[in-house]
C-alpha positions as CSV (number, residue, x, y, z in Angstrom):
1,X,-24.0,10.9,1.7
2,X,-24.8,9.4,5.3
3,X,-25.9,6.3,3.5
4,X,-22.8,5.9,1.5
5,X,-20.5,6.5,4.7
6,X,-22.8,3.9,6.4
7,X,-22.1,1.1,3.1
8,X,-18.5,1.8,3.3
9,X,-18.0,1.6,6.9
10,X,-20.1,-2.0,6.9
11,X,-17.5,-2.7,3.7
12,X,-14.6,-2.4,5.7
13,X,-15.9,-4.0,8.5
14,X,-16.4,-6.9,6.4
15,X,-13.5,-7.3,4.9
16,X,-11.8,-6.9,8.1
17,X,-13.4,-9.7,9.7
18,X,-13.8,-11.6,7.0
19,X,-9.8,-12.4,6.6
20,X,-10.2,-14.0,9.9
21,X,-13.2,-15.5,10.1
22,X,-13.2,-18.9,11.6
23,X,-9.5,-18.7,13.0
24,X,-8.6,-19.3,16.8
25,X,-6.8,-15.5,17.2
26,X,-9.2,-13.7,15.5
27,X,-8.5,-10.0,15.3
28,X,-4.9,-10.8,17.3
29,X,-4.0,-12.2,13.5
30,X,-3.5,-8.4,12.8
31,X,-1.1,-7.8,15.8
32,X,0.9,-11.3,15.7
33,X,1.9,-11.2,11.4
34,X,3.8,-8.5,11.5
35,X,5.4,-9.4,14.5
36,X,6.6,-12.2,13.4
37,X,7.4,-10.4,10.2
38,X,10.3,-8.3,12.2
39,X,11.5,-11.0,14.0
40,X,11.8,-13.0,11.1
41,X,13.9,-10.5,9.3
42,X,15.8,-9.6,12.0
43,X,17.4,-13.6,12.5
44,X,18.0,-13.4,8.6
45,X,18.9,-10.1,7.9
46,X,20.9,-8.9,10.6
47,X,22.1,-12.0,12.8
48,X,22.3,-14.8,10.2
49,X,23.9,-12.6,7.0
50,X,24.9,-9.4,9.3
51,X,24.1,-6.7,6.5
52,X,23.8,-3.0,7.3
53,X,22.3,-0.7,5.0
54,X,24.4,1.7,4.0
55,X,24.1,5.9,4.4
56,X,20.7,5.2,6.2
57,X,19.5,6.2,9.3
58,X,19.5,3.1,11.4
59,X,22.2,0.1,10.7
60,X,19.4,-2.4,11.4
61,X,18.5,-3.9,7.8
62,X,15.6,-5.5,9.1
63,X,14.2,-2.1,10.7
64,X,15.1,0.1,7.2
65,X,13.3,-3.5,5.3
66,X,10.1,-3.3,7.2
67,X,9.8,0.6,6.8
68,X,9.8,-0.3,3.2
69,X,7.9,-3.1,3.0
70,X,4.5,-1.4,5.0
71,X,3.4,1.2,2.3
72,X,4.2,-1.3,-0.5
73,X,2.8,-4.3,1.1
74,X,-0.7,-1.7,1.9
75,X,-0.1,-0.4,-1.5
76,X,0.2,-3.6,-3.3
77,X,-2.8,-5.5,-1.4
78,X,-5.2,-2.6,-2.1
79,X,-4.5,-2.3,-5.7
80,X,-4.6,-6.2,-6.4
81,X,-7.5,-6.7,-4.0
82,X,-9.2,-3.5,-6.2
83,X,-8.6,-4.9,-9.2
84,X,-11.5,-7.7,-8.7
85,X,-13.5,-5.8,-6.5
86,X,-16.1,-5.1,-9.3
87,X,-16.7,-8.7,-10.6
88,X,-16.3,-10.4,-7.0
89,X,-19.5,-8.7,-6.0
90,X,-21.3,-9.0,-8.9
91,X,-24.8,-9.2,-7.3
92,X,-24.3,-5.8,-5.8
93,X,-23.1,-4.4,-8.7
94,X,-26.0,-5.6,-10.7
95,X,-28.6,-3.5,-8.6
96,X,-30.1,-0.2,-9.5
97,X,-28.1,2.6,-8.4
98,X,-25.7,1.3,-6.0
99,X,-22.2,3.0,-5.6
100,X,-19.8,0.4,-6.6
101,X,-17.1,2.5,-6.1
102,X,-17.6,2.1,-2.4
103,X,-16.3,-1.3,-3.2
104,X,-13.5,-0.4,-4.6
105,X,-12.4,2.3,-1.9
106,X,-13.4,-0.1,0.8
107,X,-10.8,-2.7,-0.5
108,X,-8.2,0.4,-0.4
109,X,-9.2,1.5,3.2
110,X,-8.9,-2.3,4.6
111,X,-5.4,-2.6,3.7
112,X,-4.5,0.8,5.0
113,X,-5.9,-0.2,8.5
114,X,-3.8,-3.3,8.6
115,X,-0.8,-1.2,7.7
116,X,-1.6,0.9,10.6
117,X,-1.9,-2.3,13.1
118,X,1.5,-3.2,11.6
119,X,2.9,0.6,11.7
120,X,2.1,0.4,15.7
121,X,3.3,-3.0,16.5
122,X,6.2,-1.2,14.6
123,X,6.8,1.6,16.7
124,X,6.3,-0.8,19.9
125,X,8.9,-2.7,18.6
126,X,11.7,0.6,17.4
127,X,10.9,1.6,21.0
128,X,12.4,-1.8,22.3
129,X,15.1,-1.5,20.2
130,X,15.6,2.2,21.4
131,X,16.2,3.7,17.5
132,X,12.1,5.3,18.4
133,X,12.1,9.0,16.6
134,X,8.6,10.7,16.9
135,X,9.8,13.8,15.6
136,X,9.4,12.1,11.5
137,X,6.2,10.9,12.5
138,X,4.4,13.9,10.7
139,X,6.1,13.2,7.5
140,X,3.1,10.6,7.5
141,X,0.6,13.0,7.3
142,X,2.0,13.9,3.6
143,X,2.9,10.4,2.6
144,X,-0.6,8.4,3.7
145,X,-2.6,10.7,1.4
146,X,-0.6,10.1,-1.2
147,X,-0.9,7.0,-1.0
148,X,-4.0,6.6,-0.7
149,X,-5.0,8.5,-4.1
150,X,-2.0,6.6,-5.9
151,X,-4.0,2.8,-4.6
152,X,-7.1,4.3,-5.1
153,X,-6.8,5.7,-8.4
154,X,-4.9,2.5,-9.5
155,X,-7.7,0.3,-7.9
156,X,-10.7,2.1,-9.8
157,X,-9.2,2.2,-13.3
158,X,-8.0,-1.7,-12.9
159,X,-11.0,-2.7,-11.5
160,X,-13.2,-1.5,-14.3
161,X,-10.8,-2.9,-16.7
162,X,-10.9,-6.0,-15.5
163,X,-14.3,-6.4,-15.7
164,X,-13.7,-6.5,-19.7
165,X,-10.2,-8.1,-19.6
166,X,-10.6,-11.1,-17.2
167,X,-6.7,-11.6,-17.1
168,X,-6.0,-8.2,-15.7
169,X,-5.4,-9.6,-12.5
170,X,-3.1,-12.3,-13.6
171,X,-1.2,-9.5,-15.7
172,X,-1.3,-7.1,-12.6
173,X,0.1,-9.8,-10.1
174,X,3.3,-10.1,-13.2
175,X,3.8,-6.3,-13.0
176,X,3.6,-6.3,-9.0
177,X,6.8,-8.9,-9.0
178,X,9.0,-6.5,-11.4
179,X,7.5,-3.2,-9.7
180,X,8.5,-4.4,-6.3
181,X,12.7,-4.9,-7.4
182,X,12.2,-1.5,-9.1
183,X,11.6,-0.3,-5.9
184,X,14.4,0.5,-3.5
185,X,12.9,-1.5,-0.6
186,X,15.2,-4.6,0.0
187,X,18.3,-2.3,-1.1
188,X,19.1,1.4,-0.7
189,X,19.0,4.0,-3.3
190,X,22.7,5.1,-2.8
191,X,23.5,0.9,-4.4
192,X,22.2,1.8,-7.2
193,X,24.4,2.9,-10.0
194,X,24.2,6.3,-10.8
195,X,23.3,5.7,-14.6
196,X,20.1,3.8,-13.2
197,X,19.6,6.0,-10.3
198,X,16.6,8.1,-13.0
199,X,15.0,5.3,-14.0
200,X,14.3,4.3,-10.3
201,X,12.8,8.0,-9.6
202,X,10.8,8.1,-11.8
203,X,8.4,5.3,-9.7
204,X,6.7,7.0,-7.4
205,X,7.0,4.5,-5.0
206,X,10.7,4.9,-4.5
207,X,10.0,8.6,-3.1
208,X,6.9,6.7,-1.2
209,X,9.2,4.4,0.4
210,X,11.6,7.0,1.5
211,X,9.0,9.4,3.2
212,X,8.8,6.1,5.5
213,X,11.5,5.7,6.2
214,X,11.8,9.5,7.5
215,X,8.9,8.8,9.2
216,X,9.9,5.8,11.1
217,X,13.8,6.7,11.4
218,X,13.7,10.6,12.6
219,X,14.1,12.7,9.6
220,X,12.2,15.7,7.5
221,X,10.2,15.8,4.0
222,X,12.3,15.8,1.7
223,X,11.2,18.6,-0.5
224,X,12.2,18.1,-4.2
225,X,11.5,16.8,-7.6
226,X,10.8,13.1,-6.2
227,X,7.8,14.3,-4.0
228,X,6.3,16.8,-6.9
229,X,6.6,13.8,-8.9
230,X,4.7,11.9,-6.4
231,X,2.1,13.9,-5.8
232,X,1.4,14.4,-9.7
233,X,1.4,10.7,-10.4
234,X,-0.9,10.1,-7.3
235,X,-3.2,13.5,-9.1
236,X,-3.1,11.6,-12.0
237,X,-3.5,8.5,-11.0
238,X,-6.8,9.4,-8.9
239,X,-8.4,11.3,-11.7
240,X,-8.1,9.0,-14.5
241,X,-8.7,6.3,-12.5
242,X,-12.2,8.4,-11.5
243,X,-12.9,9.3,-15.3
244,X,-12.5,5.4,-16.4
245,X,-14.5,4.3,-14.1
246,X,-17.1,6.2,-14.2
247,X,-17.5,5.9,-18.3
248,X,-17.5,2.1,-17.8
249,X,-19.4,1.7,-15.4
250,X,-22.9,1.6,-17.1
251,X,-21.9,-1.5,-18.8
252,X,-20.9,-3.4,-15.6
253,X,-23.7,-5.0,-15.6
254,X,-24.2,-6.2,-18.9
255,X,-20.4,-7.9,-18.7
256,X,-20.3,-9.4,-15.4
């Protein structure tokens, strides 16, 4: 157990430093994106075309975009990074006995630090902007575990399918671009017409997105159907993605 904490840490480590190997910033890459990011979207979005989301909690679009876009943008990156975990590392895989889930989970775990670099240069910035709430910060503490089994789960199953299906990840980067307007991220639920309104709850993300935005914005869970939902797809989603894995797996090696 000690030795497979040790792997994964050294993963993540890796892949951490490894996005910005060789540049001048270095680890200030991590600080300075998403940064930009938000002052990006707020010359377009709110000073260039003015628009206010309506029946949210701030009237900021780009504040209520960017709480949106961190848990899909960590969401998204782990589960496409996931997908190719497996065949990237191929010499790894190939020896006796190593845990290449680890690989898998450390993929999931990097992007979920880099959304927490952003979700702090985040709160630095709603602080400026005085709209700071740390009352919904908690809300996090039901939302980030979800998460993480929803990528996770995702990331194994996709991963090992890949392996056998080399256009997974081409398919999977297809699905991400549809999933992503299915989403109520760069529009609020309450647009929606009503007659669509179910087919939007039933992705879990959409839920997802609005614990965030609680979070970030001063609010409480919303206890309902949307985060049962949630947490059964992110159950799911962890346990078959465990149980596929695991029965492919012995043939990694012989397909990579």
């Amino acid at each position: 157990m000690t030795q497979h904490l040790f792997l994964l840490r050294e993963f993540v480590r890796r892949d951490f430093k490894g996005r910005y190997a060789g540049s001048a910033l270095g680890f200030l890459w991590s600080f300075v994106q998403p940064l930009f990011q938000l002052v990006l979207f707020n010359f377009v979005f709110a000073t260039v075309m003015n628009l206010s989301p309506a029946g949210e909690r701030t009237e900021n679009f780009a504040v209520f975009l960017f709480c949106g876009l961190l848990p899909w943008t960590a969401f998204s990156e782990g589960v496409q990074r996931a997908s190719t975990a497996i065949t990237e590392n191929a010499i790894l895989v190939k020896k006796l006995n190593f845990p290449s889930e680890i690989l898998v989970l450390a993929v999931c775990m990097a992007a979920l630090l880099h959304e927490g670099i952003a979700a702090v240069v985040f709160l630095v910035i709603l602080g400026l902007f005085d709209q700071l709430s740390l009352a919904g910060l908690p809300v996090l503490l039901i939302a980030l575990p979800l998460q993480m089994a929803l990528t996770l789960g995702l990331g194994l199953m996709l991963s090992s399918v890949q392996v056998f299906f080399r256009d997974t990840a081409q398919v999977l980067g297809m699905i991400f671009m549809g999933w992503f307007y299915m989403t109520p991220i760069v529009y609020p639920l309450s647009l929606v017409p009503i007659e669509f309104r179910p087919w939007l709850e039933l992705n879990p993300l959409t839920t997802l997105v609005g614990l965030y935005r609680q979070a970030f914005l001063g609010g409480t869970v919303p206890w309902g159907p949307g985060l049962g939902w949630l947490a059964v797809a992110s159950g799911a989603s962890l346990v078959i993605g465990l149980r596929v894995f695991r029965s492919l797996k012995p043939a990694f090696a012989d397909e990579i």
